[in-house]
C-alpha positions in Angstrom: -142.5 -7.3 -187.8 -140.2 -9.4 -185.4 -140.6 -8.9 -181.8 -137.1 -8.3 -180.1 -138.1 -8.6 -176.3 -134.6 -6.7 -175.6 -135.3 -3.7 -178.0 -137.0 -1.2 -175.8 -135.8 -2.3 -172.2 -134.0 0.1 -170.3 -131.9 -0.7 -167.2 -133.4 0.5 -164.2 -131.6 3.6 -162.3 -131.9 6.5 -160.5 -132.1 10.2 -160.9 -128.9 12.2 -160.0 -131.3 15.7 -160.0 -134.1 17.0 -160.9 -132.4 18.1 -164.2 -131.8 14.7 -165.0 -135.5 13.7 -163.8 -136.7 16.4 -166.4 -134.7 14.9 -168.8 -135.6 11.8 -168.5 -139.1 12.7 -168.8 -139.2 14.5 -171.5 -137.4 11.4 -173.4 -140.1 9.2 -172.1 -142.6 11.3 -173.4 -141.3 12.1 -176.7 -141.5 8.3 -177.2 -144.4 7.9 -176.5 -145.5 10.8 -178.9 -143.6 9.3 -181.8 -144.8 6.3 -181.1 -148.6 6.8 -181.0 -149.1 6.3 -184.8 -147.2 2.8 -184.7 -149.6 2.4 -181.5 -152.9 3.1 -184.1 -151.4 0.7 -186.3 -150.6 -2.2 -184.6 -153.5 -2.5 -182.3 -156.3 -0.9 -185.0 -157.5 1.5 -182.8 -160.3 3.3 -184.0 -159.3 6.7 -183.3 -156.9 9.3 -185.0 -153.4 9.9 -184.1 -154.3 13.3 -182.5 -156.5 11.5 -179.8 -154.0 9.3 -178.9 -151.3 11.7 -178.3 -153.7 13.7 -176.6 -154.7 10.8 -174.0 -150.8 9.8 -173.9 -150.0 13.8 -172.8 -152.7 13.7 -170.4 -151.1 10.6 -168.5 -148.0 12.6 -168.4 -149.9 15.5 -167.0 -151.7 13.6 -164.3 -148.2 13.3 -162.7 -147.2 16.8 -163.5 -146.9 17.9 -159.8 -145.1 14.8 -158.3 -141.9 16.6 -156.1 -140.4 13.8 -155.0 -137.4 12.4 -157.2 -137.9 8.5 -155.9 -141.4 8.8 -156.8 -140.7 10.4 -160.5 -138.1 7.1 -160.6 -141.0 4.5 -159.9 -143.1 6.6 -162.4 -140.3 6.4 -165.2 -139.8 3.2 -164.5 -143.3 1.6 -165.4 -143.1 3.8 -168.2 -140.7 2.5 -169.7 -142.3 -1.1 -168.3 -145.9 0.3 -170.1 -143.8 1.6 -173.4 -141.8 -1.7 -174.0 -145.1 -4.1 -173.4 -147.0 -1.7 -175.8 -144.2 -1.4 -178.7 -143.4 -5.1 -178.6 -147.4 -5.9 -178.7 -147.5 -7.7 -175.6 -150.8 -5.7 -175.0 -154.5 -6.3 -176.7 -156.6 -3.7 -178.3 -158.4 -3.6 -174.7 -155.8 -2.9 -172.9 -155.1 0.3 -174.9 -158.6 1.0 -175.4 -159.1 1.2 -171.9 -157.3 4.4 -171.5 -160.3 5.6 -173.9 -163.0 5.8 -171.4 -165.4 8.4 -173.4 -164.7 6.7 -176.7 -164.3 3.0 -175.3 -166.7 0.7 -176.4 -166.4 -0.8 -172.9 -167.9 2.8 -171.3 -170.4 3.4 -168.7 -173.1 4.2 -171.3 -172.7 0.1 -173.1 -175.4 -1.0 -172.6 -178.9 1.0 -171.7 -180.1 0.4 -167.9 -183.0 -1.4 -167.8 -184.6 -3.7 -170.8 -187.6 -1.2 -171.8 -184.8 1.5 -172.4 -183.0 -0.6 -174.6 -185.9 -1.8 -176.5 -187.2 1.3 -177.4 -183.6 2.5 -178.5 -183.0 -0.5 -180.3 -180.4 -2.2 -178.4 -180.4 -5.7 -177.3 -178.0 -7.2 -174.4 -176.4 -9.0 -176.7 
């Protein structure tokens, strides 16, 4: 697969409305969707497709009650910043697994919390 830096940059701009903010939205989040099988593929995550699009859709819902068009701008903007830097693999498998807290391998429950625990369960610190 070439890597064409220039292929999923958009130019910055603003909203006119909040039509256009919707708009815009949705488009970013459809590409994401369509995108999160490519996203399994490329960076071997470990998880089905229907995970990933379910973490992507709660991103998009974290910001689901922003009312201030300059602020949805700055969000579309590192979006798009996020969705380029993943779709041209600029990114490492951490980076994206790090949206995965539950199922990342990096999560709180690693490594047990004292060395008797981890003995016992089988689980060295290294």
């Amino acid at each position: 697969m070439a890597i064409t830096p220039t292929q999923f940059a958009q130019r910055t701009r603003q909203s006119v409305n909040w039509n256009d903010a919707k708009r815009r939205v949705l488009c970013a989040y459809r590409d994401w969707l369509r995108a999160a099988p490519e996203i399994q593929t490329m960076y071997n995550v470990p998880l089905p497709v229907s995970v990933i699009r379910t973490r992507m859709r709660q991103e998009f819902e974290r910001h689901r009650y922003v009312n201030k068009l300059p602020v949805i701008d700055v969000l579309l903007f590192q979006s798009a910043a996020d969705y380029q830097e993943t779709m041209n693999f600029w990114r490492q498998t951490t980076h994206i697994m790090s949206y995965f807290k539950e199922e990342n391998f990096r999560g709180d429950k690693r490594l047990p919390a004292n060395f008797m625990e981890g003995f016992l369960e089988g689980k060295g610190r290294n």
